[in-house]
C-alpha positions as CSV (number, residue, x, y, z in Angstrom):
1,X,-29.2,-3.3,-24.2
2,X,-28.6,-3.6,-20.3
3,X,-29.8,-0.5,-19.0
4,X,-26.9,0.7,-17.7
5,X,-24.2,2.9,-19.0
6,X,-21.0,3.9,-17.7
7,X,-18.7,7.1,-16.5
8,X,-15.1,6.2,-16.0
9,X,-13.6,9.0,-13.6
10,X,-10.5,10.4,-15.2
11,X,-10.6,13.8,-13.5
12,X,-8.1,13.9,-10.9
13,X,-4.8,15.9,-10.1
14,X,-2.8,12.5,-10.2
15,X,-1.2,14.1,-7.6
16,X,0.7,10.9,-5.8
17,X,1.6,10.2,-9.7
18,X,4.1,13.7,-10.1
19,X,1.4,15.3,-11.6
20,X,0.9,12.9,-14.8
21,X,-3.1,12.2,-15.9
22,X,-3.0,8.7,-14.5
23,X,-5.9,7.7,-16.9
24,X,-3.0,8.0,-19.9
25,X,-0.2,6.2,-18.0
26,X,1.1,3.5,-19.6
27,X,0.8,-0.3,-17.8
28,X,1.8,-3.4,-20.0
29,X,1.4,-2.0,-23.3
30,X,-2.1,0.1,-22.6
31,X,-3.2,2.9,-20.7
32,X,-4.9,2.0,-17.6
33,X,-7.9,3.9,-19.3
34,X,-8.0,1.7,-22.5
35,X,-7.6,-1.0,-19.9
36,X,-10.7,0.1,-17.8
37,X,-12.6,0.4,-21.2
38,X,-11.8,-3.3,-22.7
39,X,-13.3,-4.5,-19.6
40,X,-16.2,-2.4,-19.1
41,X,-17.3,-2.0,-22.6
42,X,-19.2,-5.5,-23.5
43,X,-21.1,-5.0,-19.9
44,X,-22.8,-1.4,-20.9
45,X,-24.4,0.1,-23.9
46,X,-22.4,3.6,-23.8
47,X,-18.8,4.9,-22.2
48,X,-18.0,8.3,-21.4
49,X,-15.4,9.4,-19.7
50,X,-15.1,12.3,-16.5
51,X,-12.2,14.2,-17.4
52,X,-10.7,17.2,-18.5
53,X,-11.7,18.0,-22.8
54,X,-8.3,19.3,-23.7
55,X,-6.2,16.6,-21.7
56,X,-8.4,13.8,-22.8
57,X,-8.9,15.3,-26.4
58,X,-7.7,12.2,-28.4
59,X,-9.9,9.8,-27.0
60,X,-12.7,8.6,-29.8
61,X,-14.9,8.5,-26.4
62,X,-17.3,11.1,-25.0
63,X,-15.9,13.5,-22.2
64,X,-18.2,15.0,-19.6
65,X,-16.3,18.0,-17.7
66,X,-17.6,18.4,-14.4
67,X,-20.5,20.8,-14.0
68,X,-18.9,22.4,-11.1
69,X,-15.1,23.8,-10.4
70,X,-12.9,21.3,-12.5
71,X,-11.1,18.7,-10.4
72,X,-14.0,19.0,-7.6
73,X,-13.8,15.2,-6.5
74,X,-15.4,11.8,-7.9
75,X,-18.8,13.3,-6.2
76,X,-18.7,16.5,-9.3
77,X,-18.1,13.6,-11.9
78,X,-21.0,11.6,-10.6
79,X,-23.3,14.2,-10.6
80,X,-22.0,15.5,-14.2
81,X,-22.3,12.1,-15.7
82,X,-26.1,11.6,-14.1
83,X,-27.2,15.1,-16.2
84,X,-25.3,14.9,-19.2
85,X,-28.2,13.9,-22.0
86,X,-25.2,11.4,-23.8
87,X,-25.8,9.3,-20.5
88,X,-29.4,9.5,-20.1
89,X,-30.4,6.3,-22.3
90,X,-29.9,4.5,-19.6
91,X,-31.6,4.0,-16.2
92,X,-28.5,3.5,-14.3
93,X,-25.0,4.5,-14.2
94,X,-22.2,2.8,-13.9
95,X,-19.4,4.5,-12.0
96,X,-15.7,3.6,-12.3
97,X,-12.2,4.8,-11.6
98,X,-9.5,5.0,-15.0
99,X,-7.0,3.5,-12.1
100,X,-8.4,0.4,-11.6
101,X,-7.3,-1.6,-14.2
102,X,-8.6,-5.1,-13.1
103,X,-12.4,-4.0,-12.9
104,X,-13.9,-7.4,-13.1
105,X,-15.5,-8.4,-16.6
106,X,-18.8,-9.5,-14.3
107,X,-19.0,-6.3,-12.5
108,X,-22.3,-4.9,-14.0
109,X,-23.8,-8.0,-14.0
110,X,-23.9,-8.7,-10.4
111,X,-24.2,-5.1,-9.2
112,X,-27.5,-4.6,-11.7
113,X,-29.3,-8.2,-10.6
114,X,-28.7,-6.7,-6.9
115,X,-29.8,-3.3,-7.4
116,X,-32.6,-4.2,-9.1
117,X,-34.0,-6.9,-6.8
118,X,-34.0,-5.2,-3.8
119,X,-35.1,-2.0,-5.4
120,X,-32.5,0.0,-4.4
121,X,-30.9,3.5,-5.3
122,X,-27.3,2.3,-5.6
123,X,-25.2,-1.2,-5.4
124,X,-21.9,-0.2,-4.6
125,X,-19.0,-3.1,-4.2
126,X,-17.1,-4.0,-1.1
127,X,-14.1,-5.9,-0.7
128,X,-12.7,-7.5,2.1
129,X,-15.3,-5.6,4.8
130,X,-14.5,-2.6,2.7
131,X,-16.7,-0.2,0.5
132,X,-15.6,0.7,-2.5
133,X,-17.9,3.8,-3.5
134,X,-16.0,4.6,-6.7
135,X,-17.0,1.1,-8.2
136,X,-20.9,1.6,-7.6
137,X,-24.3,1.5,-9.6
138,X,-26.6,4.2,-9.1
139,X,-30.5,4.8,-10.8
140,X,-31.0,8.0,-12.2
141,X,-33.2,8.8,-9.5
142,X,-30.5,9.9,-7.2
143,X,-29.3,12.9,-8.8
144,X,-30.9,15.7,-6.5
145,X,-29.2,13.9,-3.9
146,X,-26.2,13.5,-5.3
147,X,-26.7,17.5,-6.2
148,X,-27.4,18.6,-3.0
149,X,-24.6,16.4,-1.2
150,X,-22.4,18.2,-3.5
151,X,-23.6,21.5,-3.1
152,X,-23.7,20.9,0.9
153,X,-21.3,23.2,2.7
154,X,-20.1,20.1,4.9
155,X,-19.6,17.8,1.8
156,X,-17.7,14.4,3.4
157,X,-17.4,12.6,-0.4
158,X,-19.5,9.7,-1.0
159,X,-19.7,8.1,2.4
160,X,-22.7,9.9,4.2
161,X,-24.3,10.0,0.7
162,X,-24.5,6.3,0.4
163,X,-25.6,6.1,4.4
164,X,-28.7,8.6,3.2
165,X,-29.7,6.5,0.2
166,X,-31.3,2.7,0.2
167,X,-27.4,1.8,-0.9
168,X,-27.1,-2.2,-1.0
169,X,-23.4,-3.7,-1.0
170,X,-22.2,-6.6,-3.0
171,X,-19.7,-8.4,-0.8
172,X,-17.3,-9.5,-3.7
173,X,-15.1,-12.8,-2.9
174,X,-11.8,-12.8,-2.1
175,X,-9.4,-13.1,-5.2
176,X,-5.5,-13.9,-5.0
177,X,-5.4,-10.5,-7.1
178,X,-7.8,-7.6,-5.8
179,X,-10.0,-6.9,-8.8
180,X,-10.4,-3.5,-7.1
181,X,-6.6,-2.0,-6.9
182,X,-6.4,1.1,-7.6
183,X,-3.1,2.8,-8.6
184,X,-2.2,5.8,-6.8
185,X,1.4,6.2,-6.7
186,X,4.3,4.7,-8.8
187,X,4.8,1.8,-6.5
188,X,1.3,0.7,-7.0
189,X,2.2,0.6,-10.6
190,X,5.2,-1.6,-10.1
191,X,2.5,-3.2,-8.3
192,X,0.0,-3.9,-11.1
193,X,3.0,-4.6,-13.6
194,X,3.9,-7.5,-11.4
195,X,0.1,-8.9,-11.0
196,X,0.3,-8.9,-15.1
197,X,3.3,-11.3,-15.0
198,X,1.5,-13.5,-12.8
């Protein structure tokens, strides 16, 4: 058991990607979500994924719709994932994007041993001087103010949620690959199928 479990966000538009669920595009043989699961799975107990039911329905994994109007942001899938009872065998939660297919396999491991020292709400990654709030670690105990920062009429994303919390970063090293690439468009994809021939 390592206390944490995990919500892979898969419950965007996918806009920048013609419209295509980017969690089910295909990159060197797998999807990038299988490819966000291989890595994540040995470092939590459970995976479920933030997505749409009838899009995502043949996945063997469990999928939390958001709580509030569908495709309402990574904030609505955070929130979702903290409530839903599947996740709640855990203390924290693990959040990650289904486009970031080089999550590294340490991840949880250094974001928990921080996190827990220093007490905090949520450990959340930055790279190169910056945050990267989608690949964060968050105690349960957050979850009326991650409600109420959704909720809020002036609701900026996850920035001046993380300023209102005791949020600790984890100043990853630099890599020749950045382990938190996400892909947005098709070029990013050429992108990451050219890192995997490196």
């Amino acid at each position: 058991m390592t206390n944490v479990n995990a919500m892979i966000l898969a419950g965007g538009r996918s806009s920048r990607m013609g419209g295509a669920n980017k969690a089910l595009i295909p990159l060197g043989g797998q999807v990038l979500l299988e490819r966000v699961i291989k890595r994540l799975q040995p470092q939590v107990d459970r995976i479920a994924i933030s997505g749409d039911s009838q899009i995502l329905s043949d996945l063997d994994y469990q999928i939390v719709e958001d709580r509030v109007t569908k495709f309402s942001g990574p904030l609505a899938g955070l929130y979702s994932a903290l409530i839903d009872p599947y996740l709640n065998t855990a203390e924290y939660l693990l959040l990650a994007p289904c486009d970031g297919p080089f999550v590294p396999e340490n991840l949880v491991s250094e974001l928990y041993r921080l996190v827990t020292n220093c007490n905090a709400d949520v450990a959340c990654v930055r790279y190169e001087s910056v945050a990267q709030a989608t690949f964060s670690l968050w105690h349960k105990r957050t979850v009326e103010a991650v409600k109420n920062a959704l909720l809020s009429d002036h609701n900026g994303g996850f920035k001046p949620l993380l300023s209102n919390l005791n949020t600790v970063y984890l100043d990853w090293p630099d890599s020749p690959v950045n382990p938190f690439f996400n892909i947005n468009t098709p070029e990013d994809l050429s992108v990451a199928e050219k890192i995997l021939c490196l």
